[in-house]
C-alpha positions, -999 to +999 in steps of 0.1 A: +425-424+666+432-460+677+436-480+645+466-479+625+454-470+590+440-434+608+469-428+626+490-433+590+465-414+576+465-380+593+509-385+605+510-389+567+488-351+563+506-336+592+539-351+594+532-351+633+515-369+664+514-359+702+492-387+722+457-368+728+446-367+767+422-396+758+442-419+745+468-414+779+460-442+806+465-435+845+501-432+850+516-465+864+543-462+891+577-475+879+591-505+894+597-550+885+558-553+881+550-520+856+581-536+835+570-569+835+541-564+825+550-537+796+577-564+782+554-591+777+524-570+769+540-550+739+568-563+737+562-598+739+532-595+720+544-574+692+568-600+683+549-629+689+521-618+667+547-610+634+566-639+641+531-656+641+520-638+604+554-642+593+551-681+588+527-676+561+545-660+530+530-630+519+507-623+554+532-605+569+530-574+549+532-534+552+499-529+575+508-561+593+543-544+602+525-511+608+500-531+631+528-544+653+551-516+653+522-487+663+514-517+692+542-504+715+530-471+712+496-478+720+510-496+747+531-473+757+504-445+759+485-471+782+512-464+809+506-426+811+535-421+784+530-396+759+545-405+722+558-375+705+562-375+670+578-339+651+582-326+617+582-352+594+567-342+572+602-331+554+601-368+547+573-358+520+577-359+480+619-364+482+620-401+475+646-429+487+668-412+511+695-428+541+678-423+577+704-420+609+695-423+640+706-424+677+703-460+692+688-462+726+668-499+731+650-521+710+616-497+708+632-478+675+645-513+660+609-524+662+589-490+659+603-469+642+609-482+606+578-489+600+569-453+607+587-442+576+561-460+556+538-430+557+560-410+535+586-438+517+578-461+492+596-491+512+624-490+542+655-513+544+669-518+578+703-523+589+705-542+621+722-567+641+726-603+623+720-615+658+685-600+659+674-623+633+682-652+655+662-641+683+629-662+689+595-646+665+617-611+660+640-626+635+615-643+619+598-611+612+624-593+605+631-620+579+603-609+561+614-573+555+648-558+538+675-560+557+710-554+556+722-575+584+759-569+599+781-586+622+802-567+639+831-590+640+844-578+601+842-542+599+853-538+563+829-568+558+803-544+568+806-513+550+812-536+519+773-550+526+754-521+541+776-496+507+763-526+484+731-539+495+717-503+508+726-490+470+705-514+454+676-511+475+677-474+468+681-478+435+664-509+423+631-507+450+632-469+456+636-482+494+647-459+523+675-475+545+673-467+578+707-475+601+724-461+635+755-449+627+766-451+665+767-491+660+754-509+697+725-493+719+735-470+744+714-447+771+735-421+760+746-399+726+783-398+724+785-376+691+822-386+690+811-423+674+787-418+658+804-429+623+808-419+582+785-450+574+749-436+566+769-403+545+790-428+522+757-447+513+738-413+505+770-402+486+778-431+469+736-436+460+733-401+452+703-396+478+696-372+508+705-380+544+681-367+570+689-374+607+664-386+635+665-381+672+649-405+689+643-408+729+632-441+738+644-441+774+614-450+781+627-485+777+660-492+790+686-522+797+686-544+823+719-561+835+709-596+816+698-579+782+698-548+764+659-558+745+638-563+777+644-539+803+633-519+830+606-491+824+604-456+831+572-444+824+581-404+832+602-401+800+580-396+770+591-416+737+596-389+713+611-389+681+622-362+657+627-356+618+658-332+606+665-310+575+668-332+544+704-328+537+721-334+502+753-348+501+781-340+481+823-344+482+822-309+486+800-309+519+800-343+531+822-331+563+794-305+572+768-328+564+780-354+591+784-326+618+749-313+608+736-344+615+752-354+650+745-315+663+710-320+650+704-353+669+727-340+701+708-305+703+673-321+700+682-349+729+693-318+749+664-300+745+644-326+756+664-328+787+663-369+794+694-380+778+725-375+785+747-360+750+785-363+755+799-335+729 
């Protein structure tokens, strides 16, 4: 299963993928070289092939963004790293919905979203208005729906990701996907991991469904958070939730549904630390 339109294919009719023993390479040992090489090989050339497609209008569409997302994960799995994907297939038949998620390194930003696509009709992404400044990844990202946000003007932000993430729901029956917890952090600290993904699905009138990722497989060097250091004994795994709806009524059990959700999975897994 090494092209993308198979893998979409049977993650679409199972909702799930575990890297078969074929696929794994010979596990490198971790150290400057493995993570060089990892950073410019997906990395690097994940971003430099959309931002490549991305000057043409129109080139860089959904299987283009497939193509380069599923890149670190083959990638990854040529480092001895399994990629674990469970239960998505709740994602199947319920239409637009808000995604939360943990936020560990740039692998999700990149990765993830367009992972959705097997089982939404379009994603929108919220992410750092930075990001789309960075050299072939915000030219990319250009070409998608975004919801950017700045950080500096909190009210600012609710006010565009409330406004913006409604139309897309409503208007292009997109997805959004966001992490609630704001910056990238090795670690879960349910404590701030905010309201903002249950006021869109509240105010939209859509589900929320909550996503644990692991991706510390990638991690942060001292000079930037994107391109860091790689630890090839973590698997990158990520996990789909119950489809939760949202009311007034149950919005304050919703949110702590979603962070125990996230927390328990992460603790399961063992790799992360979760500060409760």
């Amino acid at each position: 299963m090494r092209t993308v339109t198979e893998f979409m294919r049977a993650f679409r009719e199972t909702g799930s993928y575990r890297t078969p023993p074929e696929a794994l390479g010979r596990p490198r040992r971790n150290g400057l070289w493995t993570s060089l090489v990892y950073n410019v090989r997906a990395l690097g050339g994940s971003m430099a092939r959309g931002g490549w497609l991305a000057l043409k209008p129109g080139r860089f569409d959904d299987e283009r963004w497939q193509e380069c997302g599923f890149h670190l994960f083959w990638e990854t799995e040529r480092m001895g790293t399994e990629v674990i994907l469970e239960d998505f297939a709740r994602l199947r038949g319920i239409g637009p919905a808000v995604i939360v998620s943990n936020h560990m390194s740039l692998y999700e930003t990149f990765a993830f979203p367009p992972l959705l696509l097997a089982f939404c009709d379009d994603v929108a992404i919220v992410l750092k208005e930075s990001l789309l400044r960075v050299p072939f990844l915000g030219r990319t990202f250009a070409t998608r729906k975004t919801i950017p946000v700045g950080r500096a003007d909190p009210r600012a932000d609710l006010k565009a990701v409330l406004e913006q993430g409604e139309r897309f729901i409503r208007e292009d029956r997109a997805s959004v996907m966001l992490y609630p917890q704001g910056t990238r952090q090795p670690f879960f600290d349910c404590r701030h991991f905010n309201t903002l993904g249950l006021k869109l699905a509240q105010n939209a009138g859509v589900p929320i469904v909550p996503v644990a990722g692991q991706t510390a497989f990638l991690g942060m060097s001292r000079l930037t958070k994107d391109f860091g250091p790689v630890d090839t004994s973590i698997p990158v795994r990520f996990a789909c939730g119950p489809v939760i709806n949202v009311t007034r009524a149950n919005a304050k059990a919703a949110q702590a549904q979603c962070i125990d959700f996230i927390a328990s999975k992460l603790e399961e897994w063992g790799k992360v630390e979760v500060r409760r």
